[in-house]
N, C-alpha and C positions, 0 to 999 in steps of 0.2 A: 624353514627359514622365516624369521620373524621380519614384517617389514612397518615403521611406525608410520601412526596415524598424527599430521603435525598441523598447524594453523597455519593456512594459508595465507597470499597477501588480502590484505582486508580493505585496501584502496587509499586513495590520498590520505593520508594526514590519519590516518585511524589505524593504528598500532597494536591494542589490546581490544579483547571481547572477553565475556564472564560465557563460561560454560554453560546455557541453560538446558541442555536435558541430552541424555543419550539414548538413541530411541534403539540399541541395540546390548544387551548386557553379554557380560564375560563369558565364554563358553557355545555363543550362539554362533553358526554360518552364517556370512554375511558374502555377497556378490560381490564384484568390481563396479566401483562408481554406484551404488548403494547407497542413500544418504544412512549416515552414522552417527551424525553427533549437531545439536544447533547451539550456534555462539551467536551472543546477543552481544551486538555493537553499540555505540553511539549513536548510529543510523537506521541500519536495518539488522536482522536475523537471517545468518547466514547460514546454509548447511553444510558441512564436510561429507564429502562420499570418500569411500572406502579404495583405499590406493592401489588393492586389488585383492583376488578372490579367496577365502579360507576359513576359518574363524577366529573372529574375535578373544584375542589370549587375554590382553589386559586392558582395563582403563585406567590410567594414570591420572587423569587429569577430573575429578568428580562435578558433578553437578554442581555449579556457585564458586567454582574454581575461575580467578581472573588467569588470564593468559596471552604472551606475547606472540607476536607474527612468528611465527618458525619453532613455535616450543612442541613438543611430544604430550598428544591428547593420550594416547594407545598403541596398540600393539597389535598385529593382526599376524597370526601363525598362517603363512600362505599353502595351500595345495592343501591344507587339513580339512577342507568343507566337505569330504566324499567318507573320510571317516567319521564325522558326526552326524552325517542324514541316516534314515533308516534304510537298508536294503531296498527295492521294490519287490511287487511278487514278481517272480518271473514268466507266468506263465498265463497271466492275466494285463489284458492291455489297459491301459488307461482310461477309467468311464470319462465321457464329454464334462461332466463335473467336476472330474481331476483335473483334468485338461487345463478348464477356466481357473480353475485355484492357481495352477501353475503361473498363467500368463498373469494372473494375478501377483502373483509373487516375484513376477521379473521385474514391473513397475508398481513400487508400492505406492502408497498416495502420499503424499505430499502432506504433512506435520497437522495446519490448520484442517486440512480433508478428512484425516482419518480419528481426528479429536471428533467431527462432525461425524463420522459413520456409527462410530464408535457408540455416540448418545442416542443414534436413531436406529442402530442393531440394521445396519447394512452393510454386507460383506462385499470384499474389494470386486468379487467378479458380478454384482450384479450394477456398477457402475462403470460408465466407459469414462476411459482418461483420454482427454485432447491436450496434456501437458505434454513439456520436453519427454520426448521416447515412449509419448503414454500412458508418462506418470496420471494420475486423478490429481485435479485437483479439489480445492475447497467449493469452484463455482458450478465442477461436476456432479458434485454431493449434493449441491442446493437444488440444481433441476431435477435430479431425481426423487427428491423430497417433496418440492413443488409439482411436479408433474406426478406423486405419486403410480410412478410406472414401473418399480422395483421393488416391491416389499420384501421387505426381510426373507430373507428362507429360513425354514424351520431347521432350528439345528438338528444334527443325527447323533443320536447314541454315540459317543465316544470312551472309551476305558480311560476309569481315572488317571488322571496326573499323577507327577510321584509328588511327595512333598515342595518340595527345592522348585521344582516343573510349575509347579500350580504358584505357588509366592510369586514364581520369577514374573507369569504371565496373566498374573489376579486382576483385573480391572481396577481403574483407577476408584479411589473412593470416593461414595457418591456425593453430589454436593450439602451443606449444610442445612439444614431446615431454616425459612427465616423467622427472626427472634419474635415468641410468643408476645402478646401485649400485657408493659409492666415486663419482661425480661429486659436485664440491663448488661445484656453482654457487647463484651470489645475482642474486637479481632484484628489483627494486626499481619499487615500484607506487604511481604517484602516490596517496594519501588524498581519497575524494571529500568535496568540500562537504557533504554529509551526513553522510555518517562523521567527519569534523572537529567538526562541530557539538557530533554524539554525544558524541564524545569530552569534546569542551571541558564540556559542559553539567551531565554525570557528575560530571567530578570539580571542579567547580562545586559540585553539591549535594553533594558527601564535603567539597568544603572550609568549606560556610557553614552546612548542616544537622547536629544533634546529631541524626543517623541510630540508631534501636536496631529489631531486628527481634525480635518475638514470633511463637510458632509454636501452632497446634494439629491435629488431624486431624479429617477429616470421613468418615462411614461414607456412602454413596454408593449406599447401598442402597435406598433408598425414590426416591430421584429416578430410577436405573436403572430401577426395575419401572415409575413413571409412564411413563419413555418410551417402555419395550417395551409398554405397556397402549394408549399413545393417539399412538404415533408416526405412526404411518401415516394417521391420521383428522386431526392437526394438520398434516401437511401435505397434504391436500388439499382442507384446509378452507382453511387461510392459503397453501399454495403455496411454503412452504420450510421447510426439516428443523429437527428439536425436535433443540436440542442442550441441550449442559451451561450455555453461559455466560451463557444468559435466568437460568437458576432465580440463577445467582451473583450479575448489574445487580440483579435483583429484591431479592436478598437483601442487598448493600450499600448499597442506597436505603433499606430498612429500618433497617439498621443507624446509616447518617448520620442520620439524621431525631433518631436519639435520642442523637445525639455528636455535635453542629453543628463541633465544634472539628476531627472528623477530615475536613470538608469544606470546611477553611476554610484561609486563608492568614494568613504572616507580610509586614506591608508596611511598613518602617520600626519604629517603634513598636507600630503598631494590629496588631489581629486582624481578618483581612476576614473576615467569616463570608457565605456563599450559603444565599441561600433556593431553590438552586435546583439542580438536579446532573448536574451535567456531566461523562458519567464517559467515561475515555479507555481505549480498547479497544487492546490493543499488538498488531499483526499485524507479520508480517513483509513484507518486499517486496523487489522484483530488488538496489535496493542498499540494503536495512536495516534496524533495525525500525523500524519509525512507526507513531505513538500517534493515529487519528482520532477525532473525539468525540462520542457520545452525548448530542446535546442534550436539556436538560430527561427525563433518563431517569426520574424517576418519575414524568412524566404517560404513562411507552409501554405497550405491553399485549405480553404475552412474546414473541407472534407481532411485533408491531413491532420489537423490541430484537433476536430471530432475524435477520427481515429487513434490519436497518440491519447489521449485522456481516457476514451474508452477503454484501452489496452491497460493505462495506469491502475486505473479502478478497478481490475478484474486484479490485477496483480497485487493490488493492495489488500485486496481481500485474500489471496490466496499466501499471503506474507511472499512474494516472486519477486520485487524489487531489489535489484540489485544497488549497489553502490554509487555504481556508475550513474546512474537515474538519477539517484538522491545528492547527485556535487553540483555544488555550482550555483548557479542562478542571480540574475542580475535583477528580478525585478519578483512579485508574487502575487498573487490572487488566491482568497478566500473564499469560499463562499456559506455563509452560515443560515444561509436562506434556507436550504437543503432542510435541515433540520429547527426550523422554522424561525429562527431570529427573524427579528421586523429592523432592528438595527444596534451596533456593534462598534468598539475601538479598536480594528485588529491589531496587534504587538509585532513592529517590526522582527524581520528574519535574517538575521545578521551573517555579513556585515554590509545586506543589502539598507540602502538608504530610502525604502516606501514599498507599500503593501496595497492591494485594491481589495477592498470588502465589500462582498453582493450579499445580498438579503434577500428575502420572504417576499416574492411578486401578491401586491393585495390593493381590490378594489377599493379605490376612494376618490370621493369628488375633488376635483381639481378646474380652477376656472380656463376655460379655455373661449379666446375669445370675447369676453367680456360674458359668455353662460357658467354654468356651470355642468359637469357632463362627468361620470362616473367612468376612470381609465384603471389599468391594471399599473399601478406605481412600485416601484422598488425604489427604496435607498439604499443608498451607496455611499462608502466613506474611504476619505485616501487617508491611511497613517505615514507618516514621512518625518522625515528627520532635519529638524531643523536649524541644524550646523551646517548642509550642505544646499539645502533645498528651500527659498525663501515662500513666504503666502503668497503672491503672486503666483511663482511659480507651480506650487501646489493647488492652488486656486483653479487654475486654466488646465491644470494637468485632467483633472476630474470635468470642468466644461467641456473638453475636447472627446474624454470618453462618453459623456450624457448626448454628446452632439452626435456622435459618430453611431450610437446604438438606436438613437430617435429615428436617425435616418439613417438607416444600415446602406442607402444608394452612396453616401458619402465615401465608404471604404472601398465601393468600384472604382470610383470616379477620383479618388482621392486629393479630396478635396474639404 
């Protein structure tokens, strides 16, 4: 009985995804709920698992194939996966080698994880998966990289492949050498459905938003000494590290509260304003940056706001972001500091009406008190839209967050 493999739903408002790769070809046994095939959205890269257990009879739908919610990817011949494994011996148990390969092969790893094992010749069982049911991920592969505490095992003598066996499961081809000096070669890279998106959405908000960017800096000094004072006691109280971008959600939830307009959208005519804040954290990930969002962030507590971004950043590296994650958001934060900008225009993220951009924490003199005295300064700049949002209002919006990070006592006291 044939049962098909189809596009599931893909979330609000996003209809089609382009086929990017099938990580299982025609002829092979594949599991129940097995990832089988990745579709690249407008948003995120989603995986299809296998509707249940057999082999895989046909792929319909090829690699760079667009396709709608409910269309037919494949074809899966169910109960046929007992005639396409090989016998075992019978009379011989399973070595503890086998064993690992097996439980290996219940949970495979996870797309970006196994690109990464793949390049460093690390087989699935000498990594442990803490994904969903096990899986490996991408950030499993990195600690065992980093920790170098799994070296490759040496492969065993294996009897050739047949022809068709060996093509099917030949190693990706290695990458390109880079171009000699005086080579004048071009290469040409198809643009992923995310990157498209980016693109399109950007200059979208350049073409429909009155974009103005206001700038001021923030002394970083008083929130440094809190960390260094109770870094170590906040995480072992909550169980993940005191950074910079709690005191920042903290300090922008403050600041909207009293500028409903910089949390609010243009929708035809009206002004939507939210009573509620939904602030979108921009991480980077294997193909981009993606914005997941902080829901209702001023009912979270620092240690919750910590933890929901640490979880983001782990998932965004491991491509794990769902949909869901990715809708939404009434307000966003950049931060380019990261990878070391000193200062930046961020581009609003539509059809949010303002953006907050952190930068590059760096020592420089600044008069204090009528001295002068060497502090750790960041600039900061709010991009905002100014159809909805007048200078004033955008003005104070960023005083209120410089005010509230100088002295982080303000966001207890709220005041």
């Amino acid at each position: 009985m044939s049962v098909e493999i189809k596009v599931p739903a893909l979330g609000e408002s996003v209809s089609s995804a382009t086929v990017a790769r099938w990580m299982k070809q025609a002829g092979e046994a594949v599991a129940a709920d097995e990832p089988l095939v990745e579709l690249e959205t407008d948003k995120v890269t989603v995986e299809v698992p296998a509707p249940a257990a057999g082999v895989l009879e046909a792929i319909v739908a090829k690699d760079g194939t667009e396709v709608e919610v409910g269309a037919v990817l494949g074809t899966i011949a169910e109960g046929a996966a007992a005639a396409a494994k090989p016998a075992a011996p019978a009379a011989e148990a399973a070595a503890p080698a086998e064993a690992a390969l097996a439980r290996a092969a219940a949970r495979p790893p996870l797309p970006a994880a196994a690109k990464l094992m793949a390049d460093a010749g690390l087989k699935p069982e000498a990594v442990s998966g803490t994904g969903k049911g096990g899986q490996i991920t991408k950030g499993d592969v990195l600690k065992v990289i980093e920790g170098g505490a799994a070296p490759a095992a040496k492969p065993e003598p294996a009897p050739a492949p047949k022809p068709a066996a060996a093509a099917k499961h030949a190693p990706a081809p290695a990458a390109r050498p880079p171009a000699a000096p005086g080579e004048r070669r071009v290469e040409r890279v198809r643009m992923t459905r995310l990157r498209a998106t980016i693109a399109r959405r950007l200059k979208e908000a350049q073409n429909t938003a009155a974009i103005l960017t206001t700038f001021n800096e923030i002394d970083m000094s008083a929130v440094m000494a809190l960390r260094a004072t109770y870094r170590d006691a906040f995480e072992k109280r909550h169980g993940v590290r005191l950074g910079f971008m709690g005191f920042f959600v903290k300090a922008c939830v403050a600041a909207l509260r009293e500028f409903p307009n910089v949390n609010a959208f243009i929708e035809g005519e009206e002004i939507v304003q939210h009573h509620y804040m939904d602030i979108g954290i921009a991480v980077s990930g294997p193909t981009g940056l993606v914005v997941p969002v902080l829901r209702n962030a001023e009912t979270l507590s620092l240690a919750a706001i910590e933890a929901a971004i640490a979880e983001f950043g782990r998932k965004a590296r491991d491509g794990a972001l769902t949909l869901e994650e990715m809708s939404g958001g009434t307000f966003s934060i950049t931060n380019g500091g990261v990878f070391g900008s000193l200062l930046s225009t961020p581009i609003l993220n539509p059809p949010q009406s303002a953006i907050l951009g952190m930068h590059k924490i760096e020592e420089r003199p600044v008069a204090i008190g009528g001295k002068v005295e060497v502090r750790p300064m960041m600039y900061v700049a709010l991009s905002y839209d100014h159809r909805i949002i007048d200078g004033r209002e955008a003005v104070s919006t960023l005083v209120r967050i410089k005010e509230a990070v100088e002295a982080p006592e303000r966001l207890l006291l709220e005041v």
